[in-house]
C-alpha atoms as a printed R data frame, in Angstrom:
    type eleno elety resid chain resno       x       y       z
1   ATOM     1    CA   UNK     A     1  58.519 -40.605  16.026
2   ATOM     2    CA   UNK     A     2  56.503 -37.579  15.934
3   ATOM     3    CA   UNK     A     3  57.164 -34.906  18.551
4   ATOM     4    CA   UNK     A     4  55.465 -33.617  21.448
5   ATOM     5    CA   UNK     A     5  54.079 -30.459  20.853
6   ATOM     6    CA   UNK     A     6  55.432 -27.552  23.316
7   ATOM     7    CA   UNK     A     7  52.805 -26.565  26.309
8   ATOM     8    CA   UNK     A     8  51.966 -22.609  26.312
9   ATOM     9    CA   UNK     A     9  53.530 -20.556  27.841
10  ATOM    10    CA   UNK     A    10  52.234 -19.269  31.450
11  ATOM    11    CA   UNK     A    11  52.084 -15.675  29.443
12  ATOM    12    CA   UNK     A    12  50.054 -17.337  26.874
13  ATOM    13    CA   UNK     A    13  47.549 -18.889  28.915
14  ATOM    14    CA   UNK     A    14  46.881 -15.350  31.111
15  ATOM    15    CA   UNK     A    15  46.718 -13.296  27.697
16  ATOM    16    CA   UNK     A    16  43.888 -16.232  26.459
17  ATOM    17    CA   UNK     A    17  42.124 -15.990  29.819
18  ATOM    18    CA   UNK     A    18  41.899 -12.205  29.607
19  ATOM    19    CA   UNK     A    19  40.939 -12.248  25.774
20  ATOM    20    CA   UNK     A    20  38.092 -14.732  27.098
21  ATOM    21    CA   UNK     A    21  36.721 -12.965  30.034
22  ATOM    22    CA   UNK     A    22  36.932  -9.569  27.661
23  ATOM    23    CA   UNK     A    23  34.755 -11.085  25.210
24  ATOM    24    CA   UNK     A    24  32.420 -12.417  27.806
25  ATOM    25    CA   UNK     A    25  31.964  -9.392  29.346
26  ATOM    26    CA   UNK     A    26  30.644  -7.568  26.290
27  ATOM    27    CA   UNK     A    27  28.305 -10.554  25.548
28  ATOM    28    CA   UNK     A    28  26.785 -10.496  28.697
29  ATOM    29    CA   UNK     A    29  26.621  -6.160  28.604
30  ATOM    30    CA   UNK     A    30  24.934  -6.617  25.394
31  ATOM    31    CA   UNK     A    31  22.239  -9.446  26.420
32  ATOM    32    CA   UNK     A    32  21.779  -7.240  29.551
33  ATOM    33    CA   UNK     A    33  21.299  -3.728  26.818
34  ATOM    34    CA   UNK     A    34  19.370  -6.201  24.962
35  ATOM    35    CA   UNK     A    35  16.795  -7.062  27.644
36  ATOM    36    CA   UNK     A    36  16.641  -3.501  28.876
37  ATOM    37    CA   UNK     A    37  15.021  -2.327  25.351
38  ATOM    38    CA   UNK     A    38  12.896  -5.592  25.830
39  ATOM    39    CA   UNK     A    39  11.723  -4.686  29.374
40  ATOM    40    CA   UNK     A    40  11.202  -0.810  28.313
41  ATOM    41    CA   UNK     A    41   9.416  -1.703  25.162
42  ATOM    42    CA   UNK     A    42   6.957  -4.031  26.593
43  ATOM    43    CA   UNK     A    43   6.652  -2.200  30.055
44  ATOM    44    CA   UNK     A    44   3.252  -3.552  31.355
45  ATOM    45    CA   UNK     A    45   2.749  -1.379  34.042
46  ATOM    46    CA   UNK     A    46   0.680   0.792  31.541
47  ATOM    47    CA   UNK     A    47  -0.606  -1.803  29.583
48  ATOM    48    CA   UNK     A    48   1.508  -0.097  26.293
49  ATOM    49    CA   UNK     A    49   3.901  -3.471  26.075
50  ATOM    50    CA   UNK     A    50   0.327  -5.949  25.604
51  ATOM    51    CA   UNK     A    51  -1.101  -3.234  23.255
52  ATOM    52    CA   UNK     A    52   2.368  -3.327  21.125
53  ATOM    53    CA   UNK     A    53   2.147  -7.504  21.446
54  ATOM    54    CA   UNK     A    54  -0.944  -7.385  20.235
55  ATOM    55    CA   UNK     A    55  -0.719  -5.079  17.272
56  ATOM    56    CA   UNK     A    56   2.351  -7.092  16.408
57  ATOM    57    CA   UNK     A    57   0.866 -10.122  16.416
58  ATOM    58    CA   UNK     A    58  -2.035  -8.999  14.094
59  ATOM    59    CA   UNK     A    59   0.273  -7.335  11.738
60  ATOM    60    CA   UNK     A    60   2.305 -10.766  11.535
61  ATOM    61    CA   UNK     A    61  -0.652 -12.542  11.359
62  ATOM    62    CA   UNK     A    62  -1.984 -10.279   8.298
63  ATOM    63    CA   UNK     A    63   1.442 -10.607   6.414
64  ATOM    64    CA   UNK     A    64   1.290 -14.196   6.705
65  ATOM    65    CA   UNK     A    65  -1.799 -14.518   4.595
66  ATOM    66    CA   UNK     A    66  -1.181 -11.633   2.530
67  ATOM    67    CA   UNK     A    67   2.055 -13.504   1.489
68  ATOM    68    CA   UNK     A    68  -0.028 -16.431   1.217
69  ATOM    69    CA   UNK     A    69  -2.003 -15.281  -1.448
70  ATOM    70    CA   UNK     A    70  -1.136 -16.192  -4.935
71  ATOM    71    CA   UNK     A    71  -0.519 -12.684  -6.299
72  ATOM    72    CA   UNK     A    72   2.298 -12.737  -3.580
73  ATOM    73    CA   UNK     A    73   3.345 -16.064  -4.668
74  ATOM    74    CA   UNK     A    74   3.759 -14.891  -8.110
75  ATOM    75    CA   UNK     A    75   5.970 -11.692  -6.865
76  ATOM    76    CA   UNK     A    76   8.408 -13.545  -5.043
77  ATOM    77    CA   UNK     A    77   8.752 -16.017  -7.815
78  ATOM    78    CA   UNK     A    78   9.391 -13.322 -10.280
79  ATOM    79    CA   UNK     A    79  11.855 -11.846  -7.359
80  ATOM    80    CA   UNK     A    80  13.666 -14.616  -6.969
81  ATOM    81    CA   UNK     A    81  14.122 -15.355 -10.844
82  ATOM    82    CA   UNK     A    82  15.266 -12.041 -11.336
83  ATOM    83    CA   UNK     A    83  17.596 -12.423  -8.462
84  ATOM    84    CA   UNK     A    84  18.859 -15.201  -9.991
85  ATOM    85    CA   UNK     A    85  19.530 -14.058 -13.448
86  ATOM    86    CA   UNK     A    86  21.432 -11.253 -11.929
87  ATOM    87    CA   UNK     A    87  23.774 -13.313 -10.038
88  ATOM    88    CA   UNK     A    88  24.126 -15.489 -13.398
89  ATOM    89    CA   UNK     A    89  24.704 -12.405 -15.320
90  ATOM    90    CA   UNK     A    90  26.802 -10.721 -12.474
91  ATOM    91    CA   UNK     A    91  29.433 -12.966 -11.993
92  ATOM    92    CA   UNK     A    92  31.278 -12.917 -15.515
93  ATOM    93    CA   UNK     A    93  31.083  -9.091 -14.811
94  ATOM    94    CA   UNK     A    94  32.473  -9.008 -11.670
95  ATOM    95    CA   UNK     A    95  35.388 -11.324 -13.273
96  ATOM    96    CA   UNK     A    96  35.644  -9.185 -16.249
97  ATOM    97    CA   UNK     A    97  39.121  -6.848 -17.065
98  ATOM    98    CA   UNK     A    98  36.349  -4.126 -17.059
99  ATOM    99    CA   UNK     A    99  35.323  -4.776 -13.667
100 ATOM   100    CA   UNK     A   100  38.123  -3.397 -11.527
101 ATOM   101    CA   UNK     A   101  37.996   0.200 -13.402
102 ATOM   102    CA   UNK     A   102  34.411   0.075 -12.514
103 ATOM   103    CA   UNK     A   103  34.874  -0.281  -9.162
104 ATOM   104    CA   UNK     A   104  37.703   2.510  -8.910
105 ATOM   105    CA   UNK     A   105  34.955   4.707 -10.768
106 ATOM   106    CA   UNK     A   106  32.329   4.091  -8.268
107 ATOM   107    CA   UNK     A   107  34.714   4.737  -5.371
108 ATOM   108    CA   UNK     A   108  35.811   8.001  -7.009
109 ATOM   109    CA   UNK     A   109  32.455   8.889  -7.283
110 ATOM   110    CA   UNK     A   110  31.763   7.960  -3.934
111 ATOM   111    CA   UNK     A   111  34.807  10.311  -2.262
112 ATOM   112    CA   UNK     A   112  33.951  13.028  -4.561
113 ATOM   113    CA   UNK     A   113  29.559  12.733  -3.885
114 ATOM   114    CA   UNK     A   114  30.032  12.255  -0.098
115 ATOM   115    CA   UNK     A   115  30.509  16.481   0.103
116 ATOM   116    CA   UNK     A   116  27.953  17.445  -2.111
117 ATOM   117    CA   UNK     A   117  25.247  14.857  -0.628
118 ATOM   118    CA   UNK     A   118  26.334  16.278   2.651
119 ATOM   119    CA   UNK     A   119  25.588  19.632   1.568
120 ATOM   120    CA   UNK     A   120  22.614  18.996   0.012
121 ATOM   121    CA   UNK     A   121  20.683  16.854   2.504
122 ATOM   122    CA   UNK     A   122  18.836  20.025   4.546
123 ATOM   123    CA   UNK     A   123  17.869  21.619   1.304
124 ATOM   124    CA   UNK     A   124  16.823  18.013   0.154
125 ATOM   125    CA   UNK     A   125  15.157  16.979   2.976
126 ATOM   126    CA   UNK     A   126  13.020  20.673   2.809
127 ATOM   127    CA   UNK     A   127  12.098  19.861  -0.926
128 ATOM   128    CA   UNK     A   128  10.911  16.624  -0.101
129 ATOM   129    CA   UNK     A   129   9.119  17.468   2.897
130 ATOM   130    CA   UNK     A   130   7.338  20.639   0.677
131 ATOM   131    CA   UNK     A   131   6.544  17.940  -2.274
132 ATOM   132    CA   UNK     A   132   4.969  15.341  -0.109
133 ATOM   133    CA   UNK     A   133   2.773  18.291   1.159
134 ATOM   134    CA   UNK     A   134   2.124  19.234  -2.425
135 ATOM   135    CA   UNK     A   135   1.105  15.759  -3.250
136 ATOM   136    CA   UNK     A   136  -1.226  15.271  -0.226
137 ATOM   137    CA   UNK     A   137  -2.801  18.746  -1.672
138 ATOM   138    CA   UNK     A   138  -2.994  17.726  -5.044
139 ATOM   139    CA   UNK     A   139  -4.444  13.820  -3.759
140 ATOM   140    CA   UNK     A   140  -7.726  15.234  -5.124
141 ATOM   141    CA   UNK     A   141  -6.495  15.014  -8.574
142 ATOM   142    CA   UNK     A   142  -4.552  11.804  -8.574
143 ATOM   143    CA   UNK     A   143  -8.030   9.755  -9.487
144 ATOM   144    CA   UNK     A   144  -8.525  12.216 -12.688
145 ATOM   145    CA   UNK     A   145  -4.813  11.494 -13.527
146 ATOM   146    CA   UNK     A   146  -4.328   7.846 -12.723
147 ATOM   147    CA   UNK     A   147  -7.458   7.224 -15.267
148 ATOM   148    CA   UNK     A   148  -6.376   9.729 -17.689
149 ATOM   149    CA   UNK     A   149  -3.050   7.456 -17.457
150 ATOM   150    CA   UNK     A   150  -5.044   4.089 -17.957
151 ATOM   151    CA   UNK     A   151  -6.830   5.363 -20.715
152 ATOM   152    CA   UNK     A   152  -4.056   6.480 -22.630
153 ATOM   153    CA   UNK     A   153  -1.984   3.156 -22.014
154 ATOM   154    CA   UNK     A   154  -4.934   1.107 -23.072
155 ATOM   155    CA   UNK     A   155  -4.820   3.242 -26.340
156 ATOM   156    CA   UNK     A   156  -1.082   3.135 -26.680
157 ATOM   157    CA   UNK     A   157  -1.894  -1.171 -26.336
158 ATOM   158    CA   UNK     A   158  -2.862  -1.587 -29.829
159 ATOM   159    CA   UNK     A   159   0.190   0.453 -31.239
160 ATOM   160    CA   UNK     A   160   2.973  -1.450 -29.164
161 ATOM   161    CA   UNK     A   161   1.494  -4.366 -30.345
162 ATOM   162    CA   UNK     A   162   1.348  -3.837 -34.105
163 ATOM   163    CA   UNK     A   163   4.914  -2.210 -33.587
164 ATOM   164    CA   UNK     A   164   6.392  -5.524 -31.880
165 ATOM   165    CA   UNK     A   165   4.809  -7.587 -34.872
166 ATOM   166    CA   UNK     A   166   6.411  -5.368 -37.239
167 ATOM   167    CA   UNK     A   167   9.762  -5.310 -35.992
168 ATOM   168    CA   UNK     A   168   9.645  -8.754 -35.461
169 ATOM   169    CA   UNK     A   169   8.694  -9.448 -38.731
170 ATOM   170    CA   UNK     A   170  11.446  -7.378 -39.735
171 ATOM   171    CA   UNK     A   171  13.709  -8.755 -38.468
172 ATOM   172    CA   UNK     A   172  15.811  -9.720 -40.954
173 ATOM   173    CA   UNK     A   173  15.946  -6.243 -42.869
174 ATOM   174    CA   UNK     A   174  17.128  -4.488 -39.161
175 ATOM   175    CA   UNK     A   175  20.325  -6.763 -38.984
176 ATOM   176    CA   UNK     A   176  20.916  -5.762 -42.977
177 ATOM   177    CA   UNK     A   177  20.578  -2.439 -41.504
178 ATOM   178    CA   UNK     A   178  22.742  -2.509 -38.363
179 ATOM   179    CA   UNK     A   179  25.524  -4.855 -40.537
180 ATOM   180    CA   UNK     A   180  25.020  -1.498 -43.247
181 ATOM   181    CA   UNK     A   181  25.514   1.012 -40.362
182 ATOM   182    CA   UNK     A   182  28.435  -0.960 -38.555
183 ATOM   183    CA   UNK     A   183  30.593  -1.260 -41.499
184 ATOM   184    CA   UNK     A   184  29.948   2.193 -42.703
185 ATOM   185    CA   UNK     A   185  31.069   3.727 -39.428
186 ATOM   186    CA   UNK     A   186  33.585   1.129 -38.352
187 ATOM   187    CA   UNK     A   187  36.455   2.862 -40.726
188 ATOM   188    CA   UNK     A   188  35.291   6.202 -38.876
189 ATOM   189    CA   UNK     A   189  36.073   5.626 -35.242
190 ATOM   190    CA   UNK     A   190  39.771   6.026 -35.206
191 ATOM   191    CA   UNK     A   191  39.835   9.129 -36.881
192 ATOM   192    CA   UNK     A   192  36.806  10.558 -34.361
193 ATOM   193    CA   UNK     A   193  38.845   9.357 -31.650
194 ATOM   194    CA   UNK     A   194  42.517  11.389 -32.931
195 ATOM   195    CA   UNK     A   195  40.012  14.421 -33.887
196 ATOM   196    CA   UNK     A   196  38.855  13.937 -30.278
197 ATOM   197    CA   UNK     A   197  41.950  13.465 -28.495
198 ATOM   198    CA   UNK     A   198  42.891  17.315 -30.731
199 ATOM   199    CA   UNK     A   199  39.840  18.611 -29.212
200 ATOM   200    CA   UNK     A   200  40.184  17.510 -26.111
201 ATOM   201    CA   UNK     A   201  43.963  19.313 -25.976
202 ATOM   202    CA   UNK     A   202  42.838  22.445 -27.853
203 ATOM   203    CA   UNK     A   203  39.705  22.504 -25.237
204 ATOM   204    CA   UNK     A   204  41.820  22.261 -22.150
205 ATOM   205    CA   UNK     A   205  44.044  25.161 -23.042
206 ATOM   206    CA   UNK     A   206  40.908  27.429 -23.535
207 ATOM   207    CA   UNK     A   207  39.924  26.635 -20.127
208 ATOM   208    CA   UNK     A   208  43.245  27.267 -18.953
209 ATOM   209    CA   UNK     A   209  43.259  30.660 -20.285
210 ATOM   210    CA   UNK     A   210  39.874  31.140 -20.126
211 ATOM   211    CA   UNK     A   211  39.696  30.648 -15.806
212 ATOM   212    CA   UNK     A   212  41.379  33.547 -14.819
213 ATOM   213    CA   UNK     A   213  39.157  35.942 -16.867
214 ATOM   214    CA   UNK     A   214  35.890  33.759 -15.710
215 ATOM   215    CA   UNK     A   215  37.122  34.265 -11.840
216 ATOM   216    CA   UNK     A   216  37.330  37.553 -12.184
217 ATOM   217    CA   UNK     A   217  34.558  38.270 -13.978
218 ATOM   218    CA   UNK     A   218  32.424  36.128 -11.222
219 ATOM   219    CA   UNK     A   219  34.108  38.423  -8.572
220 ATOM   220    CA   UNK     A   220  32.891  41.435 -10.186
221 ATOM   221    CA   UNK     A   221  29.386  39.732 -10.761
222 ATOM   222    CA   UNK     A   222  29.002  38.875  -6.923
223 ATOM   223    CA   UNK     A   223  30.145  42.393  -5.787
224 ATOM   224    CA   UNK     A   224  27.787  43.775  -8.275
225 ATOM   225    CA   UNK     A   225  24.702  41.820  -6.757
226 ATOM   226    CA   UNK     A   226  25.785  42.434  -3.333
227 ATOM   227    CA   UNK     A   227  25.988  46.200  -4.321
228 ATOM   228    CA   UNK     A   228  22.277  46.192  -6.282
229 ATOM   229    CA   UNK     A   229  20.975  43.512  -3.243
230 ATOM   230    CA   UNK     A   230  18.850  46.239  -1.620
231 ATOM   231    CA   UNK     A   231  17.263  47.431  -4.633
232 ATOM   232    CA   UNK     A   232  16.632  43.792  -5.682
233 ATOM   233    CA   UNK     A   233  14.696  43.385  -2.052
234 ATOM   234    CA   UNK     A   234  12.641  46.444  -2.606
235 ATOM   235    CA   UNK     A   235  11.363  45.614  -6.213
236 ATOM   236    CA   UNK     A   236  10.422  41.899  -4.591
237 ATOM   237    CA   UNK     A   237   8.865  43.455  -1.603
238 ATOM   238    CA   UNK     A   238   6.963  46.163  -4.384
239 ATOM   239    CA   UNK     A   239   5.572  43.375  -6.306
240 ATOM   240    CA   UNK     A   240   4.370  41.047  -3.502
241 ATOM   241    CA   UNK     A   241   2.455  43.876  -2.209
242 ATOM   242    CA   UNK     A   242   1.133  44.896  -5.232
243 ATOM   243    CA   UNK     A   243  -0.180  41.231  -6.042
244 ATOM   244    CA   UNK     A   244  -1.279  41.383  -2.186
245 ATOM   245    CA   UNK     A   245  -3.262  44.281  -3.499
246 ATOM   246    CA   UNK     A   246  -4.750  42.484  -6.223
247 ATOM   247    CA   UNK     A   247  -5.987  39.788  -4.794
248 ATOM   248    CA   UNK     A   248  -9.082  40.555  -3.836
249 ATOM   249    CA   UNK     A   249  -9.792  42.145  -7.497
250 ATOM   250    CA   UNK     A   250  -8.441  38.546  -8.477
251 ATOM   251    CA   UNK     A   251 -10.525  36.392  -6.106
252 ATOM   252    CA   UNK     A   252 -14.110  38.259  -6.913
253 ATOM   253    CA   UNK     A   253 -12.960  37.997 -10.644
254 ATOM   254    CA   UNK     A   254 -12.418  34.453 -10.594
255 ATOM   255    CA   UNK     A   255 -15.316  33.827  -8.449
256 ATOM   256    CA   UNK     A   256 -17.525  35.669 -10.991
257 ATOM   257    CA   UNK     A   257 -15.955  33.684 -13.920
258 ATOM   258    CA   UNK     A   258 -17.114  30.581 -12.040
259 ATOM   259    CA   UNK     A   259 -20.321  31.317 -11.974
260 ATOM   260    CA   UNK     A   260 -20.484  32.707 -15.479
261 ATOM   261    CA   UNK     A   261 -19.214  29.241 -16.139
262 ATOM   262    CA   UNK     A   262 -21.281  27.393 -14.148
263 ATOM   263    CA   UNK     A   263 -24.651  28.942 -15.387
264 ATOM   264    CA   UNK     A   264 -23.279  28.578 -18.959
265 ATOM   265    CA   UNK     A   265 -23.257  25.203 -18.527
266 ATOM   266    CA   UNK     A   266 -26.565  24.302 -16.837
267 ATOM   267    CA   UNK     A   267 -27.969  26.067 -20.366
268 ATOM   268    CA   UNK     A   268 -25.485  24.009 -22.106
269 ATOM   269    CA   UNK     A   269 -27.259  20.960 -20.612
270 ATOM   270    CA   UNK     A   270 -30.502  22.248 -21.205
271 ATOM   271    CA   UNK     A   271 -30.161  23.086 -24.914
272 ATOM   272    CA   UNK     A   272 -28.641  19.563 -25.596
273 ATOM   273    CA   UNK     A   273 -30.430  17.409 -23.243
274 ATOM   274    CA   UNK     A   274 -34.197  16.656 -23.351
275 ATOM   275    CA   UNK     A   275 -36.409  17.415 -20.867
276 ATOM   276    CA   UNK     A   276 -36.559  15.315 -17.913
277 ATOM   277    CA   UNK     A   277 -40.964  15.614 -18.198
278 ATOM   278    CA   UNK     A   278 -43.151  17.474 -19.062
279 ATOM   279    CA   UNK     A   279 -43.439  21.343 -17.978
280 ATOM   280    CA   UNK     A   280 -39.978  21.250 -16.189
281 ATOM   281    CA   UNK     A   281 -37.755  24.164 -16.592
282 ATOM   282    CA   UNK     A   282 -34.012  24.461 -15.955
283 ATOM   283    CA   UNK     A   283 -33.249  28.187 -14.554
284 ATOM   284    CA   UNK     A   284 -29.237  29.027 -13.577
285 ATOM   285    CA   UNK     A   285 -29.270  31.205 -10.859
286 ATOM   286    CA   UNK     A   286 -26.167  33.257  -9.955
287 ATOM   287    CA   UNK     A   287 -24.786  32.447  -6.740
């Protein structure tokens, strides 16, 4: 006869309650945060929450038939098959002997990175803020480059091509040659890896002896450069203002170049090209 199972305790049934009430408390405090953002978001009282429907709904709207089209189509399929062969691929990986050093590597890497990113992130976030302004600068260029790009892809066509055909005509010699190049180097890999393991031991106790000389040597270095610092400053500060001095002797230079150019070339034209009609002259005039 199976038995009844015990009733909880009174104890048990108050801590249940106040687990339940806990939890329903912070889902109600988070629909309520929830419908806050919603309320100050869409505010209509300036009409910013029907403008902000309204863009959304076009830019949903948009998307939907962009990701209708077949060139979409053709993406996602290509996503998804690539997703696919990764998690084929993946999985013998992750079950692999080779997998859990892996993942002790990458959270090495991750302790050790964390302080250095950290470090790094104003003087990154300067660079890239200074190279997106050089790129919006240089924009004018990009067309020049992007066909000067296509053109020398669609030469480089032909040669991939004829290369592919080779190779895979070849086929057969390039395993003769990698069976060739295995076995002659297969004897040689234990002996690279004692020599290694040597100078690997020889190495460290270089560095061993070689650190206290370096440290000093770097402390000398740094007091020297803090000593010569000022004289450093004043040879910068001599040079920018003597190229501050030359610039206008640079700028009317240049500027005269350009028009030496520029007339050279309208003659250029001339000389090669025929005349438009009859009794007109080309004249470059010197801005």
């Amino acid at each position: 006869m199976p038995t009844i199972p015990s009733l909880p305790s009174r104890a048990d049934v108050l801590r249940m309650a106040r687990s339940t009430t806990d939890i329903t408390g912070q889902l109600l405090d988070t629909a309520g945060n929830i419908t806050r953002i919603a309320l100050n978001t869409l505010d209509p009282r300036d009409g910013s929450g029907a403008e902000a429907l309204r863009v959304l709904r076009r830019t949903t709207a948009e998307l939907a038939e962009a990701s209708a089209s077949p060139q979409a189509q053709e993406s996602f399929y290509r996503a998804v098959e690539a997703l696919t062969r990764l998690g084929a691929g993946g999985a013998p990986l992750a079950a692999h002997p080779v997998g859990e050093p892996a993942r002790v590597l990458l959270v090495a890497l991750g302790d050790s990175l964390l302080p250095v990113l950290d470090a790094l992130e104003p003087a990154v976030a300067e660079g890239a803020a200074a190279l997106g302004e050089l790129i919006e600068a240089a924009s004018p260029l990009l067309p020049a480059g992007a066909g000067l790009a296509a053109g020398l892809l669609l030469a480089l066509a032909p040669v991939l091509r004829t290369s592919a055909e080779v190779l895979r005509e070849s086929s057969p010699e390039l395993r003769r040659i990698a069976d060739a190049v295995t076995a002659a180097l297969a004897p040689l890999l234990p002996v690279q890896a004692a020599l290694a393991e040597r100078a690997a031991t020889a190495g460290a106790d270089v560095v061993r002896a070689a650190l206290p000389a370096l440290a000093d040597l770097t402390e000398a270095a740094s007091a020297s450069a803090q000593a010569v610092r000022p004289v450093l400053v004043a040879g910068e500060e001599l040079v920018v203002a003597g190229l501050e001095q030359l610039q206008p002797a640079l700028l009317a230079g240049a500027a005269r170049a350009g028009r030496v150019a520029r007339a050279t070339a309208v003659r250029v034209s001339a000389a090669v090209s025929p005349a438009a009609g009859e009794g007109e002259v080309l004249v470059a005039v010197p801005v």
